[in-house]
C-alpha positions in Angstrom: 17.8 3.1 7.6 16.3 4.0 4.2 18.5 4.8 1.6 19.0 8.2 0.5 16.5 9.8 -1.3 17.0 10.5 -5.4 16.6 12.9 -7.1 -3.1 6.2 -21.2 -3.8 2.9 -20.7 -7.3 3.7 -22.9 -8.2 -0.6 -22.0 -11.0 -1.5 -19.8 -10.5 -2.2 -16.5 -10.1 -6.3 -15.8 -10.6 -8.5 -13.0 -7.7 -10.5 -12.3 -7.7 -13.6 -14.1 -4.8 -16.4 -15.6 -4.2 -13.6 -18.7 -3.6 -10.4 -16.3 -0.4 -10.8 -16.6 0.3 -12.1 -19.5 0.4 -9.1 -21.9 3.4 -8.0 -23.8 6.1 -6.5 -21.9 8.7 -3.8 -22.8 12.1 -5.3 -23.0 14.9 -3.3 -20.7 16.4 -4.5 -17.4 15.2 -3.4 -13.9 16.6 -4.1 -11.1 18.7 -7.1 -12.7 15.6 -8.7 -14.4 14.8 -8.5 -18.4 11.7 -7.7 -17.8 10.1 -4.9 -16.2 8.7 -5.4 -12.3 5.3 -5.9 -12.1 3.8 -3.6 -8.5 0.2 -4.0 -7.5 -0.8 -1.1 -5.2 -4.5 -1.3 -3.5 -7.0 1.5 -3.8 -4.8 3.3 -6.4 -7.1 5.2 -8.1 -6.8 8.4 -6.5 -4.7 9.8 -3.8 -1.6 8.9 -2.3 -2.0 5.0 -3.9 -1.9 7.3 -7.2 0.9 9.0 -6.6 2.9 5.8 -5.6 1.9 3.8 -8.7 2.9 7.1 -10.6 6.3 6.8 -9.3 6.6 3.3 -9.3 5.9 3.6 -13.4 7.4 6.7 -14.2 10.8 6.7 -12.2 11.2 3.0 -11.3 9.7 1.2 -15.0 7.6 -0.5 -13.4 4.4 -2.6 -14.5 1.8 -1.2 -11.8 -1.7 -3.1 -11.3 -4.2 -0.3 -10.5 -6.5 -2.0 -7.7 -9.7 -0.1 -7.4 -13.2 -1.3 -6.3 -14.7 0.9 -9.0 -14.4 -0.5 -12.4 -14.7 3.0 -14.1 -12.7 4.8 -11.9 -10.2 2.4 -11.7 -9.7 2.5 -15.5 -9.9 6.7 -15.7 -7.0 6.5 -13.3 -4.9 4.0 -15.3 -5.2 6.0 -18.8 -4.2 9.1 -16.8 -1.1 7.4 -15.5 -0.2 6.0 -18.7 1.0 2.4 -20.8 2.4 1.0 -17.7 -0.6 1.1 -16.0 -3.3 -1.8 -15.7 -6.7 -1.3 -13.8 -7.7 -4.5 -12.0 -11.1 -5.0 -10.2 -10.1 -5.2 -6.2 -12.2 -5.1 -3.1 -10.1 -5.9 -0.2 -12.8 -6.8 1.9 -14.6 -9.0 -0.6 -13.4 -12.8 -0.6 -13.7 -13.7 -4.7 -12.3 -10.5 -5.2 -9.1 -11.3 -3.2 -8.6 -15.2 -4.2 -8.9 -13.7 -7.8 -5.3 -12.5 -7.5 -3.9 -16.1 -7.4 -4.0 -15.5 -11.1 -1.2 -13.5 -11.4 1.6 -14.8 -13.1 3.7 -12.2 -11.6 4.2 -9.7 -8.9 7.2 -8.2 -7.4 5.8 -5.0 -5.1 2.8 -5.2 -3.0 1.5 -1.8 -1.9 -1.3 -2.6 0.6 -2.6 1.3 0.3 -6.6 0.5 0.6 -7.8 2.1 4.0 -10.7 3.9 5.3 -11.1 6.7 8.1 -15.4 6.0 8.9 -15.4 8.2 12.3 -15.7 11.7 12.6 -14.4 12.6 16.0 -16.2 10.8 18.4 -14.7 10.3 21.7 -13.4 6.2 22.2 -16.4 5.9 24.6 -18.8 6.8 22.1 -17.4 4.8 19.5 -19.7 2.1 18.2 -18.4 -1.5 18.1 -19.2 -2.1 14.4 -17.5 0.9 13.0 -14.8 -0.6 14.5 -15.4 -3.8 13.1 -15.5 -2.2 9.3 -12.5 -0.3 10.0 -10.6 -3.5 10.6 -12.2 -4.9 8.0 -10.3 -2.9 5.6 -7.7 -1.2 7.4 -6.4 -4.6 8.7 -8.0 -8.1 7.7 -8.0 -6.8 4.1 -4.8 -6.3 4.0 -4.0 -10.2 5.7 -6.2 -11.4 2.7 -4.2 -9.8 0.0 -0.8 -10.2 1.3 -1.8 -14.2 1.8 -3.2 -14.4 -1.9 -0.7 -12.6 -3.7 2.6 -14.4 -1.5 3.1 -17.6 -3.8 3.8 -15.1 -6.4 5.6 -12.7 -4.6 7.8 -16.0 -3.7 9.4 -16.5 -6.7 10.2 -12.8 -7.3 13.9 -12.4 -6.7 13.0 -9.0 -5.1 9.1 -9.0 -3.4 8.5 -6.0 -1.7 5.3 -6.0 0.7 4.2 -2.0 1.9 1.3 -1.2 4.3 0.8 2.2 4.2 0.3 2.6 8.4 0.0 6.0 10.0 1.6 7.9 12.9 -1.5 7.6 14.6 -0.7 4.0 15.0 2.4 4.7 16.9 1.9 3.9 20.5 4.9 5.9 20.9 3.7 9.0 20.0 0.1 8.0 21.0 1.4 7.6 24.7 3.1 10.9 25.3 0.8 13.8 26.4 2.1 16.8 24.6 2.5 15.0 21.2 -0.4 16.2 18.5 -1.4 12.5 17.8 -2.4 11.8 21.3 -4.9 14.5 21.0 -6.8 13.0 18.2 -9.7 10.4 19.3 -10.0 8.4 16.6 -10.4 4.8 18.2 -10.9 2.7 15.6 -8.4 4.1 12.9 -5.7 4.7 15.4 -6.4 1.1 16.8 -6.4 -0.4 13.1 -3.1 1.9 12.1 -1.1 -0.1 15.3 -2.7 -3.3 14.5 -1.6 -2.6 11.1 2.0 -2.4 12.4 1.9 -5.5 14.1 0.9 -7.1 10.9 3.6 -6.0 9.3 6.2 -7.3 12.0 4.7 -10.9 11.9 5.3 -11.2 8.2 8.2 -9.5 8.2 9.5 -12.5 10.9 7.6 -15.1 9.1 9.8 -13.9 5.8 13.0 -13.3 7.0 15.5 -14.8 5.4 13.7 -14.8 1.7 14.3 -12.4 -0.7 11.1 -10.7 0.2 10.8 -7.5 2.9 7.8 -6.6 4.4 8.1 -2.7 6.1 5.4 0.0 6.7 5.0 3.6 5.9 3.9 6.5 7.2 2.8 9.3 4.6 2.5 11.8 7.3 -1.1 14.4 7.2 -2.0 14.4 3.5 -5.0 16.2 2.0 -6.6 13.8 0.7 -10.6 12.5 0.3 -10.1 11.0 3.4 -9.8 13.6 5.3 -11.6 16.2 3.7 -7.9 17.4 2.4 -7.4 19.1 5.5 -3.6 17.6 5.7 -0.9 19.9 5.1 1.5 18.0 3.2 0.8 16.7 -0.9 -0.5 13.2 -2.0 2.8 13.6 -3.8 4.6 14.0 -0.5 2.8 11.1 1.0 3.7 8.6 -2.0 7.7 8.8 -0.7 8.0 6.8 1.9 6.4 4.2 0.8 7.9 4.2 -2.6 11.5 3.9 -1.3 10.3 1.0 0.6 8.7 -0.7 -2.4 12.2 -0.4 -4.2 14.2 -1.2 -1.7 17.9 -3.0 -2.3 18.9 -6.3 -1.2 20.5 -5.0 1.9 17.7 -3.0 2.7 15.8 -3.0 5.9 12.6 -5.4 7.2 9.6 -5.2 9.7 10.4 -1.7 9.9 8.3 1.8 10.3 9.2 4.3 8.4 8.7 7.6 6.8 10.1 9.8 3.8 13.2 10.9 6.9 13.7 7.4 8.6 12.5 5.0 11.2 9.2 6.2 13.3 8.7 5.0 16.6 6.5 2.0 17.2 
């Protein structure tokens, strides 16, 4: 289970290179460490990946790497949040972009956040292969290609946390059964990419047990948000929980796990 709940960077945005990390640090312990924890939390600049590296700054003291595919926008979002913020140049789906992140000299929390939603109600059989294809490309391959870059670093953290924010819609439980809400939605290829997502998460999880790293996914629940024309009912805010308490997880804390902000969702 999840534990209970509790109660301007102004500098232009950077690629990630050998000095991303190398900038002077606030002195203070968290979590044990001198130094504060350094999260990097993928398309960050708006939405729920805001609202997570806002919490991850502002109530944990937390360094928090602003990965954005938009220089500009990554950098408006990391002065809004604050000193503890840092915009990095990210595209999950672009190779340099990625193998840039070996840089780091550290990294305790990956958020893998980044995800699109390209189809707009289509039925599966009138789905088109490619859209598909770049919904994976993001949703699921982009997130093997950070995790793998950013792991030797997250190795010698004492504390690596690894989030992919998933979806309900990628529970096959809830998928399966007739009269729940998510098995009347027909959205092939994010559904699809929200359970491959899961899997993901489980095989890491595995291949990691018994380090001091856990790897568990989220579920923020039906947010408003760009992606879906914020039709969701519940606050970016709202959605940032979940995956939050996973990212700050304690030693005895769960792994290869599904949650959201109340517990463990069905696989």
């Amino acid at each position: 289970m999840l534990p209970e709940r509790a109660a301007g960077n102004q500098g232009p945005a950077i690629r990630c290179s050998a000095r991303l990390c190398r900038t002077r640090r606030k002195p203070g312990s968290v979590g044990g460490m001198s130094e504060p924890r350094v999260a990097l939390v993928t398309g960050a600049n708006k939405g729920i990946g805001f609202e997570i590296a806002k919490l991850l700054g502002t109530a944990h003291g937390m360094k928090v790497l602003i990965g954005a595919r938009d220089a500009v926008r990554g950098k408006e979002a990391a002065a809004a949040l604050g000193d503890f913020a840092t915009a990095v140049v990210l595209d999950v789906t672009d190779e340099e972009s990625v193998a840039a992140l070996g840089a780091l000299e550290r990294l305790d929390v990956l958020v893998n956040n980044a995800g699109v939603l390209l189809e707009r109600g289509a039925p599966p059989s009138g789905t088109p292969v490619d859209l598909l294809r770049q919904t994976f490309e993001t949703n699921v391959y982009g997130v093997v290609a950070v995790t793998n870059a950013t792991l030797p670093v997250l190795r010698r953290s004492d504390a690596g946390r690894i989030v992919n924010l998933s979806s309900g819609l990628g529970s096959l439980a809830f998928t399966t059964e007739p009269s729940h809400v998510y098995a009347q939605n027909p959205l092939l290829a994010y559904n699809a990419s929200k359970s491959a997502l899961n899997a993901v998460t489980v095989s890491f999880a595995n291949e990691l047990r018994g380090t001091a790293i856990k790897v568990n996914a989220a579920d923020p629940g039906y947010c408003a948000t760009d992606m879906n024309g914020h039709a969701g009912p519940r606050t970016p805010v709202q959605g940032a929980t979940a995956a939050v308490r996973l990212a700050t997880l304690p030693a005895d804390g769960p792994t290869g796990g599904f949650f959201d902000e109340d517990g463990p969702v069905p696989w």
